[in-house]
DSSP file (Angstrom, degrees, kcal/mol; ACC not computed):
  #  RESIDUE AA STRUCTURE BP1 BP2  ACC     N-H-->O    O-->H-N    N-H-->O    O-->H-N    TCO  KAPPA ALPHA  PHI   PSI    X-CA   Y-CA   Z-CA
    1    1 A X              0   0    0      0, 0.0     0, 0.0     0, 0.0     0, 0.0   0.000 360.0 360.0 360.0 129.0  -57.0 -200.6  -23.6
    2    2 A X        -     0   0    0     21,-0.1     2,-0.4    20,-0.1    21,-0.0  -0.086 360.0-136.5 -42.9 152.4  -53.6 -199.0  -22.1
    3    3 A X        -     0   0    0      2,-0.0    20,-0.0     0, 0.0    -1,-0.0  -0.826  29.4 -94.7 -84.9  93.2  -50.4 -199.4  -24.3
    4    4 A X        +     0   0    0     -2,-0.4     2,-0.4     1,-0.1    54,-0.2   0.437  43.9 172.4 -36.5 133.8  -47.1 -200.3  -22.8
    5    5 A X        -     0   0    0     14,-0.1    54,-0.2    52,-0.1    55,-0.2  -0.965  36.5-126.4-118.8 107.1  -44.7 -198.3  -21.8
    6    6 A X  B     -a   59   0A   0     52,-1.2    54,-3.9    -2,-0.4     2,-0.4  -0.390  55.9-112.7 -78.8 122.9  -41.4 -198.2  -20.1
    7    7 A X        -     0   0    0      8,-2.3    12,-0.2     3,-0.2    11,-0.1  -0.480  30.2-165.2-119.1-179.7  -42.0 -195.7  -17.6
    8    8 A X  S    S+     0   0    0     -2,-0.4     3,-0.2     1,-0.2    -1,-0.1   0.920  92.6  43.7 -83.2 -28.1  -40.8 -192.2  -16.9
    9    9 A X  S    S+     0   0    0      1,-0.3     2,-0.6     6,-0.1    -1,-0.2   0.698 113.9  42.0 -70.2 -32.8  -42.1 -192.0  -13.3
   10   10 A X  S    S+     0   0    0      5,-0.1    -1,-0.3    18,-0.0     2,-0.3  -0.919  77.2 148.4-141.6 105.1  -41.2 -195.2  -11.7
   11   11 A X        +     0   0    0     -2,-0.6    -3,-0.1    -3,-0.2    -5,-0.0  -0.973  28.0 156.3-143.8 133.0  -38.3 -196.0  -12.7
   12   12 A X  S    S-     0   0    0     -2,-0.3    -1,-0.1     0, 0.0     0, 0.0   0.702  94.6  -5.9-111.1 -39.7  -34.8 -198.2  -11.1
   13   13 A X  S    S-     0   0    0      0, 0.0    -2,-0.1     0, 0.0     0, 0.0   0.799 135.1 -22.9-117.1 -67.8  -33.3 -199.1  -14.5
   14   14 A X  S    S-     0   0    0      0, 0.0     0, 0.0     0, 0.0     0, 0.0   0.308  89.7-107.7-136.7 -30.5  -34.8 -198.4  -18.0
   15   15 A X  S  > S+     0   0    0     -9,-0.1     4,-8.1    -6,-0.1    -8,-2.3   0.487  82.6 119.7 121.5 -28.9  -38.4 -198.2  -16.7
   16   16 A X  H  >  +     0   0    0      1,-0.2     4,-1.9     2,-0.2   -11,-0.1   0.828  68.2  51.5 -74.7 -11.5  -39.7 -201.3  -17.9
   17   17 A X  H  4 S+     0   0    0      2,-0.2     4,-0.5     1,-0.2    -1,-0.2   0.737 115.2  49.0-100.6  -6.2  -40.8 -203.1  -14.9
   18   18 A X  H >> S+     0   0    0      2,-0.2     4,-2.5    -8,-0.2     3,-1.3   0.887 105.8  50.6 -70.7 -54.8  -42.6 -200.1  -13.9
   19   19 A X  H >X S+     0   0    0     -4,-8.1     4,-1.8     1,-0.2     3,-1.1   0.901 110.6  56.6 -65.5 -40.0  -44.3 -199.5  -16.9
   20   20 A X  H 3X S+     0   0    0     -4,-1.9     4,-1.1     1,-0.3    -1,-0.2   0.305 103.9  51.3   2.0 -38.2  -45.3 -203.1  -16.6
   21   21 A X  H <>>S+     0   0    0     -3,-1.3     5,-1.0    -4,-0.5     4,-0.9   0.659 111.0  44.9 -59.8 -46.8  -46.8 -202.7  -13.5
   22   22 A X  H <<5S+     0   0    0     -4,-2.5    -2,-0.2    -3,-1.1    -3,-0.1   0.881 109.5  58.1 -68.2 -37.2  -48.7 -199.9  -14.6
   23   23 A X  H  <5S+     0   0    0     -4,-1.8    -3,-0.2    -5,-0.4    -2,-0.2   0.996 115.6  36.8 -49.1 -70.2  -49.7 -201.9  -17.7
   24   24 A X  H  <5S-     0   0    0     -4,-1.1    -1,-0.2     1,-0.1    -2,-0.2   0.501 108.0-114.0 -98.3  21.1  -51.1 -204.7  -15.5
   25   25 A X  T  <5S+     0   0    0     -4,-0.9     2,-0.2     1,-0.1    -3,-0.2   0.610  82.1 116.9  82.6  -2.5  -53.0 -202.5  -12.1
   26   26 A X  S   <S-     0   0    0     -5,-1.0    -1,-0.1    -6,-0.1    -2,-0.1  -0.920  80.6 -84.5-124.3 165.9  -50.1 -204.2   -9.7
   27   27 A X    >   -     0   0    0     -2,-0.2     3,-7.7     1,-0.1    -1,-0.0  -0.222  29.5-137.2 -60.2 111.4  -47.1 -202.9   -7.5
   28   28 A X  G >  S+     0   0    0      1,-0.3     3,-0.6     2,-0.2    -1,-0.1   0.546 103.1  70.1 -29.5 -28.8  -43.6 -202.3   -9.8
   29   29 A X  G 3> S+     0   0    0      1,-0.3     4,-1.7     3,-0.1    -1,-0.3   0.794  96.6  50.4 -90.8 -22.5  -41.8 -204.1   -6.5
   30   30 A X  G <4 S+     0   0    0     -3,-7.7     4,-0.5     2,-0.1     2,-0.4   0.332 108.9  43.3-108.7  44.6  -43.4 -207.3   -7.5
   31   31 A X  T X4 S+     0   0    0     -3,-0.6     3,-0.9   -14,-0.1     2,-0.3   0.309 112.4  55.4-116.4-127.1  -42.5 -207.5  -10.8
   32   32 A X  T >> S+     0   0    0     -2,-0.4     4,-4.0     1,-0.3     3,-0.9  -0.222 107.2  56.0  44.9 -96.8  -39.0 -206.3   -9.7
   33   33 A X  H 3X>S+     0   0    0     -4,-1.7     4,-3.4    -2,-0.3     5,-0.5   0.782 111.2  38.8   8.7 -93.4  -39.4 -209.3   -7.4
   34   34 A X  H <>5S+     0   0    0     -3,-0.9     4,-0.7    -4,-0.5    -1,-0.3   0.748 111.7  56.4 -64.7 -25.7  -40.0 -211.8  -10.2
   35   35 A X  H <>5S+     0   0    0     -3,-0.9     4,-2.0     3,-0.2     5,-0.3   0.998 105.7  51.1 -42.9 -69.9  -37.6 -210.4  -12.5
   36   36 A X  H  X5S+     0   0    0     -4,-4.0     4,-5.1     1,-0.2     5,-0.2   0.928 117.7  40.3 -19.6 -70.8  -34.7 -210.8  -10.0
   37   37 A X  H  X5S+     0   0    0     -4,-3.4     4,-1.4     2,-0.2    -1,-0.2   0.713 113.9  47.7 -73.8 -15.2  -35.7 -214.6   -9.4
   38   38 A X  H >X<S+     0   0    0     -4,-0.7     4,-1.9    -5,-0.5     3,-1.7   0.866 109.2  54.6 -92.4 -59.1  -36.4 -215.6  -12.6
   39   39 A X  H >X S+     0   0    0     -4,-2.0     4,-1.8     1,-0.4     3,-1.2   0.922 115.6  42.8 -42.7 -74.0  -32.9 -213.8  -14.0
   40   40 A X  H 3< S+     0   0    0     -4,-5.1    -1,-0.4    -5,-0.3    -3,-0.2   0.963 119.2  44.9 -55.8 -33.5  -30.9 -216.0  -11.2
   41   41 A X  H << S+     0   0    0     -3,-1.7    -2,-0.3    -4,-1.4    -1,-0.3   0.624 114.2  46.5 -91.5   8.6  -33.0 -219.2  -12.0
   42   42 A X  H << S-     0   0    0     -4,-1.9    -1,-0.2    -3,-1.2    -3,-0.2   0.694 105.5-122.6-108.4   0.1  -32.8 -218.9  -15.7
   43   43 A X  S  < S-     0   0    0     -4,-1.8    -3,-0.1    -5,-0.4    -4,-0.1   0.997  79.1 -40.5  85.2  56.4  -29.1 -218.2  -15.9
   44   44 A X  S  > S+     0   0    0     -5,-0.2     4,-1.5    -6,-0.1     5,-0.2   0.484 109.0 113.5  31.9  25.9  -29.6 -214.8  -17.8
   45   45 A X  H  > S+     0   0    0      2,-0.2     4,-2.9    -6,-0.2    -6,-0.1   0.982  81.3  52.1 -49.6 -62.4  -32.3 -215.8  -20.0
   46   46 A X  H  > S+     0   0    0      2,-0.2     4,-1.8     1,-0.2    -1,-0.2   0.597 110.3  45.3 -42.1 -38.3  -34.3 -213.5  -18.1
   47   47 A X  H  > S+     0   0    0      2,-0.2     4,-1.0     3,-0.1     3,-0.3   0.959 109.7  56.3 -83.5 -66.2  -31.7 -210.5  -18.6
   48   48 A X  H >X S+     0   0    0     -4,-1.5     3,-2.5     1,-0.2     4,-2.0   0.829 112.9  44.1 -26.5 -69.2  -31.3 -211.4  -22.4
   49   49 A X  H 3X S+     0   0    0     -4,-2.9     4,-3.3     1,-0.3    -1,-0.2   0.865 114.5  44.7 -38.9 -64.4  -35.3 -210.9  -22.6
   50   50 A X  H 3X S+     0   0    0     -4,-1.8     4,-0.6    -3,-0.3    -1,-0.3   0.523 109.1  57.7 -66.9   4.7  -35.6 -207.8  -20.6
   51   51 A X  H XX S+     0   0    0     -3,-2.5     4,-2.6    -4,-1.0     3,-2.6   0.933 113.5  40.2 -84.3 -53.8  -32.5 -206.4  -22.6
   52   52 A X  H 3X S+     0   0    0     -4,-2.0     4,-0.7     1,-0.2     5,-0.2   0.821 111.7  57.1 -55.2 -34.2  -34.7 -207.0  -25.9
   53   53 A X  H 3X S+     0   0    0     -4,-3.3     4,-0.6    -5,-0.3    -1,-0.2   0.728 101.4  58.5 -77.6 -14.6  -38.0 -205.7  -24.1
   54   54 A X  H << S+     0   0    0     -3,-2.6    -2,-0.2    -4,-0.6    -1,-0.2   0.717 112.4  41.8 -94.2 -13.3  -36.1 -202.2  -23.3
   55   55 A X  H  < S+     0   0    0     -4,-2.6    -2,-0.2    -5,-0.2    -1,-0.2   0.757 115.7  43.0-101.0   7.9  -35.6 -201.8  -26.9
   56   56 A X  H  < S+     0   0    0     -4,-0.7     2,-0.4     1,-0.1    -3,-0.2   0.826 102.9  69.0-106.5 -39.6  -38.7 -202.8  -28.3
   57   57 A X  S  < S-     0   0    0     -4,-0.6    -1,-0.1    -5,-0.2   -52,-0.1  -0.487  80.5-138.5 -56.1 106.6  -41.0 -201.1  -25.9
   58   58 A X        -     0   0    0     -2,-0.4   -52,-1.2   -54,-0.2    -1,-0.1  -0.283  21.3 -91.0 -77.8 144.9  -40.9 -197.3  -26.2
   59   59 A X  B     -a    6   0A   0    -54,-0.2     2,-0.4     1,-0.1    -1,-0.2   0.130  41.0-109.9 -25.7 144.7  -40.8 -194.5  -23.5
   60   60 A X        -     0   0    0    -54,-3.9     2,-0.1   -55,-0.2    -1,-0.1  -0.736  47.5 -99.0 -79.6 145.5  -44.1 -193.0  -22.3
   61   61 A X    >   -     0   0    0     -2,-0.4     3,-2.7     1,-0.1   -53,-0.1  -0.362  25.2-108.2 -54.7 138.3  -44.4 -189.4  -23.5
   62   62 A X  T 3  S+     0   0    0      1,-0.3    -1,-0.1    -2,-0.1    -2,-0.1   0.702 126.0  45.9 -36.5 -28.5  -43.7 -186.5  -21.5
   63   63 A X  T 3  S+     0   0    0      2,-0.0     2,-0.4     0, 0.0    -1,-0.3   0.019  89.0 128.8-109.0  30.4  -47.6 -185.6  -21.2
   64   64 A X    <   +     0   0    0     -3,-2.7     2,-0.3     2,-0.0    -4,-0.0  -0.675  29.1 159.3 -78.6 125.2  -48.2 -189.7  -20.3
   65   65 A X        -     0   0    0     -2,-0.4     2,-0.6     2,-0.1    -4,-0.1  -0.955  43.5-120.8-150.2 164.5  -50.2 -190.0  -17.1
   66   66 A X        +     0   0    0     -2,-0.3     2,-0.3     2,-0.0    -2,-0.0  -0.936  48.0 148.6-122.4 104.1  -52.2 -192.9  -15.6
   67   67 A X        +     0   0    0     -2,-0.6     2,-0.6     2,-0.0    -2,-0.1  -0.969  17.9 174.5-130.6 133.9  -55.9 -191.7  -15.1
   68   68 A X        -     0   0    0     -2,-0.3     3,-0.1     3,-0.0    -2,-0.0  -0.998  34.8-127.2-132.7 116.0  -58.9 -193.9  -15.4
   69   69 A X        -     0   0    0     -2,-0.6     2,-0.2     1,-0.1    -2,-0.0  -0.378  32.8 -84.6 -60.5 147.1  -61.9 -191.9  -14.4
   70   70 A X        -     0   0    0      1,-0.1     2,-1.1     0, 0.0    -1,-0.1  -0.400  45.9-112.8 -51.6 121.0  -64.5 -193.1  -11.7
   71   71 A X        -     0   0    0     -2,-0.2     2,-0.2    -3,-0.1    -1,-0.1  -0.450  34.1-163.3 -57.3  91.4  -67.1 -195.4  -12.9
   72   72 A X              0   0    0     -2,-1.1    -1,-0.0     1,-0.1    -3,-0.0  -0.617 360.0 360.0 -80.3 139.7  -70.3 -193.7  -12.7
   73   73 A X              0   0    0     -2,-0.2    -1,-0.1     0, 0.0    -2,-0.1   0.543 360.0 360.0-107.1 360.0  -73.5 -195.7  -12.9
């Protein structure tokens, strides 16, 4: 199982909605996306949350890469 990361590689702000993306296999722009729209519909709830989630979630390490070898049968 992966561990979360704000990451160093795709990154707009802090990192996290990239490492988040990598965390769950889908494209960083739509969790972007949903950040955006939930932050205008919760009236900063949404910002509060991600403020707390870039300080409990650490950087990846400098040697951090995302490789899953090919499934061989």
């Amino acid at each position: 199982m992966n561990k979360l990361f704000r990451s160093r590689t795709d990154s707009k702000l802090t990192g996290l909605c990239g490492g988040l993306a990598e965390w769950l296999g889908i494209n960083a722009t739509m969790i972007r996306l949903l950040v955006v729209i939930a932050a205008l519909c919760s009236f900063g709830t949404v910002v509060l949350i991600y403020m707390i989630g870039c300080l409990l979630v650490p950087k990846a390490p400098q040697n951090h890469y995302d490789f899953t070898p090919p499934y061989h049968s």
